[in-house]
C-alpha positions as CSV (number, residue, x, y, z in Angstrom):
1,X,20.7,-47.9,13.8
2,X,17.6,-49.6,15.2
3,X,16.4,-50.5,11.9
4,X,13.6,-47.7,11.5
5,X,13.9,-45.2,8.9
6,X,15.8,-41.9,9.7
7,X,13.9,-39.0,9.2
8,X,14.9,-35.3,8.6
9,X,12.7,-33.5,11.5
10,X,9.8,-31.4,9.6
11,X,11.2,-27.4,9.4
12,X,8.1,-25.3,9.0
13,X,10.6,-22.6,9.5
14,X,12.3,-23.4,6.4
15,X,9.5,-24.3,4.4
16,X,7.5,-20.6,5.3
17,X,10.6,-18.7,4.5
18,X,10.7,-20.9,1.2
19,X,6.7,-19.9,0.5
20,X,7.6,-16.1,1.0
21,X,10.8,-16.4,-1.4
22,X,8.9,-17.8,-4.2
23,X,5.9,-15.4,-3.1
24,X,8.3,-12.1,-3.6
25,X,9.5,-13.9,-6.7
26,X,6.6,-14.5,-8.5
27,X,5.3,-10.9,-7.3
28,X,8.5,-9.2,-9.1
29,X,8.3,-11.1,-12.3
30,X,4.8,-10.4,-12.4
31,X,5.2,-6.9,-12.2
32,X,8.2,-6.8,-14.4
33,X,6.6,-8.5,-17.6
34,X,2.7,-6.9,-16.9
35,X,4.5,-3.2,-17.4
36,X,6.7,-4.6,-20.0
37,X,4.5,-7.0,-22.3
38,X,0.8,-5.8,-20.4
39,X,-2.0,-7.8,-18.9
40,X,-3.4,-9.6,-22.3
41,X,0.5,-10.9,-23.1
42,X,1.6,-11.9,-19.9
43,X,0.9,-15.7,-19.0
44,X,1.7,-17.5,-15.9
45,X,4.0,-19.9,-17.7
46,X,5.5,-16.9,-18.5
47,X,5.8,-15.4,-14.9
48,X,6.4,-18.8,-13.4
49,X,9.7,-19.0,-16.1
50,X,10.8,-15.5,-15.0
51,X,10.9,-16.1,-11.3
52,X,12.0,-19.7,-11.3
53,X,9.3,-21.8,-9.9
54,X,6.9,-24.2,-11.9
55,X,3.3,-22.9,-13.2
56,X,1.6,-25.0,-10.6
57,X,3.4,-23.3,-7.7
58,X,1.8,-19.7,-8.7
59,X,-1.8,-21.4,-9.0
60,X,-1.4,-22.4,-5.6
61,X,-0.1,-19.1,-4.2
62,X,-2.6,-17.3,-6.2
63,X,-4.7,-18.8,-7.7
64,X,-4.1,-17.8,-11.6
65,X,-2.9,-14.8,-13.1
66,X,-5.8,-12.2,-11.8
67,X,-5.2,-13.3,-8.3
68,X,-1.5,-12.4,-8.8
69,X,-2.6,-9.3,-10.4
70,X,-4.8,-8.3,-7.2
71,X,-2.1,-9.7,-4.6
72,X,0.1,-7.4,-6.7
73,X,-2.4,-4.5,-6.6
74,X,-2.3,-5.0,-2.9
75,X,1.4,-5.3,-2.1
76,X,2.1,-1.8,-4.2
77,X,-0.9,0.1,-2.6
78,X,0.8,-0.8,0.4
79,X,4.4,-0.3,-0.3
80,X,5.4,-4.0,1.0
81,X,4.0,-8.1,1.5
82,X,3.8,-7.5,5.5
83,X,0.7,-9.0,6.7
84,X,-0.4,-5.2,8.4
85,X,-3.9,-3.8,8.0
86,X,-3.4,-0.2,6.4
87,X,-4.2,1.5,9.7
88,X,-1.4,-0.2,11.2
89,X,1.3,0.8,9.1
90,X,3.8,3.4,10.2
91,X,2.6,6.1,8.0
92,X,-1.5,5.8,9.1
93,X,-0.6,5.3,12.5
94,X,1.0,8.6,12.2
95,X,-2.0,9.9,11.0
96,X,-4.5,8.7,12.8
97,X,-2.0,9.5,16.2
98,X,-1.4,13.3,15.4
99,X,-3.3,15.7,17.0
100,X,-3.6,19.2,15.4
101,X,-6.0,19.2,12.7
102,X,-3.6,20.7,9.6
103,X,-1.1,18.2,10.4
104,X,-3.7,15.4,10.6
105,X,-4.9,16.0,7.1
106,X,-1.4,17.2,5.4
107,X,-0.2,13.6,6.5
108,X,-3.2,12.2,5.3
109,X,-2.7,14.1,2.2
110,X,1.1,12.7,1.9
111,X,-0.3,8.9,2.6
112,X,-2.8,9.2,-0.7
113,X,-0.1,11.1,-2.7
114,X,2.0,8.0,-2.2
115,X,-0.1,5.7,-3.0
116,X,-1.5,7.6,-5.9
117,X,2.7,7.7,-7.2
118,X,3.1,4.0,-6.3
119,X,0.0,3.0,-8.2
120,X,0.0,4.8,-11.2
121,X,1.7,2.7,-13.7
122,X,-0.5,-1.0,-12.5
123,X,-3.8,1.3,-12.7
124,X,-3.0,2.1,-16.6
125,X,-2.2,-1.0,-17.2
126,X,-5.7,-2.6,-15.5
127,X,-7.5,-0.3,-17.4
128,X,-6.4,-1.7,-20.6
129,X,-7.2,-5.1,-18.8
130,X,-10.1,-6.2,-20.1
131,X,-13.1,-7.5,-17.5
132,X,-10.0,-8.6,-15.0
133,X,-8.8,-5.6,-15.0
134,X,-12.0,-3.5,-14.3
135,X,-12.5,-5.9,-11.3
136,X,-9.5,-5.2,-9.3
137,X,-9.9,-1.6,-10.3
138,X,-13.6,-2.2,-9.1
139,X,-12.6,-3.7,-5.9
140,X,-10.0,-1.1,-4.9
141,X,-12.4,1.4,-5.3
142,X,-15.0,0.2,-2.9
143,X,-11.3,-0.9,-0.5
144,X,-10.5,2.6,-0.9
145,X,-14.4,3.8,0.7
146,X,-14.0,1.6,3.0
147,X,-10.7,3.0,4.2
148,X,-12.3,6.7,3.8
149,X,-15.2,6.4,5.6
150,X,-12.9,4.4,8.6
151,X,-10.8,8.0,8.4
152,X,-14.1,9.9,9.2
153,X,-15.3,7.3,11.7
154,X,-11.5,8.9,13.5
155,X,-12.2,12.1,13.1
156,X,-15.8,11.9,14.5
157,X,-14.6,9.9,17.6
158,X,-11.6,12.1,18.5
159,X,-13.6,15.2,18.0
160,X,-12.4,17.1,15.1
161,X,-15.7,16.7,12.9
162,X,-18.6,18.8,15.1
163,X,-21.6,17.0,16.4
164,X,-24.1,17.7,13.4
165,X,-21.4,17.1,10.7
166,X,-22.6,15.2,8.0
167,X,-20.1,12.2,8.2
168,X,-21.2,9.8,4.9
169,X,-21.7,13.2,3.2
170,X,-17.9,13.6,3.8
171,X,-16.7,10.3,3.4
172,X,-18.0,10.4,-0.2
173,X,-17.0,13.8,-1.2
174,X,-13.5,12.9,0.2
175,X,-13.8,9.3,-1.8
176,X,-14.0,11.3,-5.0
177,X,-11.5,13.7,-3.5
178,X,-8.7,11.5,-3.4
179,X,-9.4,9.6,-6.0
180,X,-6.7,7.9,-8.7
181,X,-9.0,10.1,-11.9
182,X,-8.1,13.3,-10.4
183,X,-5.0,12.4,-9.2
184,X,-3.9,11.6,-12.8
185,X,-5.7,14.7,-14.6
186,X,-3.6,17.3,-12.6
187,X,-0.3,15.6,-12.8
188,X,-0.1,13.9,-16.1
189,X,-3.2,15.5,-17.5
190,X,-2.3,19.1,-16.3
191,X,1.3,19.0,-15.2
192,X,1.0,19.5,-12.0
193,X,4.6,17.9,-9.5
194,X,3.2,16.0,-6.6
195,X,4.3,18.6,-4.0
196,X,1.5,20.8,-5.4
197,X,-0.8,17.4,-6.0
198,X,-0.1,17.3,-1.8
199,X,-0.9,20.8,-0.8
200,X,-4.0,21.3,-3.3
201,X,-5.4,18.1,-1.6
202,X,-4.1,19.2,2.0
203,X,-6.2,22.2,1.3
204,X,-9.4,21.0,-0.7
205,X,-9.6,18.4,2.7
206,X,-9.5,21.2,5.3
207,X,-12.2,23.2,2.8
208,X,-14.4,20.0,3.1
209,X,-13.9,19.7,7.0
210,X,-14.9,23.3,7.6
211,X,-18.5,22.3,5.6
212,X,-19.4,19.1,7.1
213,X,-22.4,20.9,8.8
């Protein structure tokens, strides 16, 4: 010994891998009691109990229970916690790479329909919410244009919309297109499976592409 203190050497390694366990924790007991007990019920005591860290931990992930609820929002839109803008995940990248038209837009069609199924259940539950709720739900929406009119801006630059095609026109009839409403009046409103959700929207697209001018 030479009389100075030994010292564990500092693992960021460890203590990241730590953050993201306690992260995916919270973000599963968080969804688990919102569906179960909804928004107005569920506490972060509550949540912090469930996934087996203290109270002050979530406030410093996220801030309070309606920044877990959006970092929740956000991890089911995009089916996972990786730190990927949209575009760069697998299934935009194969939509923004494929080249005939149809396909282009029936794999655009697929991406919505997914995230239409994934969402379904946290979007009832937000609307119930309260002001909170009609934030994120707020926010997502004007997220959602954002990612819409970024879709356009692709199909402008690669050439599929014509020269005088009336892009914002587009990128808000789409917007409404794709939107969660309709999504949720013909499935659970009307009974319609999401296969024909997918083709109905794979079609009304193409109908809007061909009257752009």
């Amino acid at each position: 010994m030479t009389g100075e203190t030994a010292r564990r050497p500092y693992d960021s390694g460890r203590r990241q891998e730590a953050a993201r366990r306690s992260r995916a924790a919270i973000l599963a007991a968080g969804r688990e009691l919102l569906l179960r007990d909804g928004y107005r019920a569920t506490t972060v005591r509550a949540v912090a109990e469930r996934a087996g860290v203290s109270p002050e931990t979530l406030y410093k992930a996220f801030g309070g229970k309606p920044g877990l609820v959006k970092a929740l929002w956000d991890v089911t839109l995009a089916g996972d916690d990786e730190p990927l803008a949209m575009a760069q995940r697998p299934q935009l990248k194969a939509v923004l790479a494929a080249r005939d038209t149809h396909a282009k837009l029936r794999l655009y069609a697929a991406f919505v329909r997914g995230v239409h199924e994934r969402l379904a259940d946290l979007a009832a539950l937000l609307a119930q919410a309260g002001p909170d709720g009609s934030q994120i739900l707020t926010l997502s929406e004007e997220e959602r244009m954002t990612g819409v009119s970024a879709f356009v801006t692709h199909l402008t630059d690669t050439g599929v919309l014509p020269a005088d095609a009336d892009a914002a026109r587009l990128a808000d009839s789409w917007w409404a297109l794709t939107g969660p409403h309709l999504y949720t009046q013909l499935t659970a409103g009307r009974g319609w499976n999401t296969d024909a959700y997918e083709d109905w929207l794979t079609g009304m697209l193409l109908s809007g592409l061909a009257h752009t001018t």
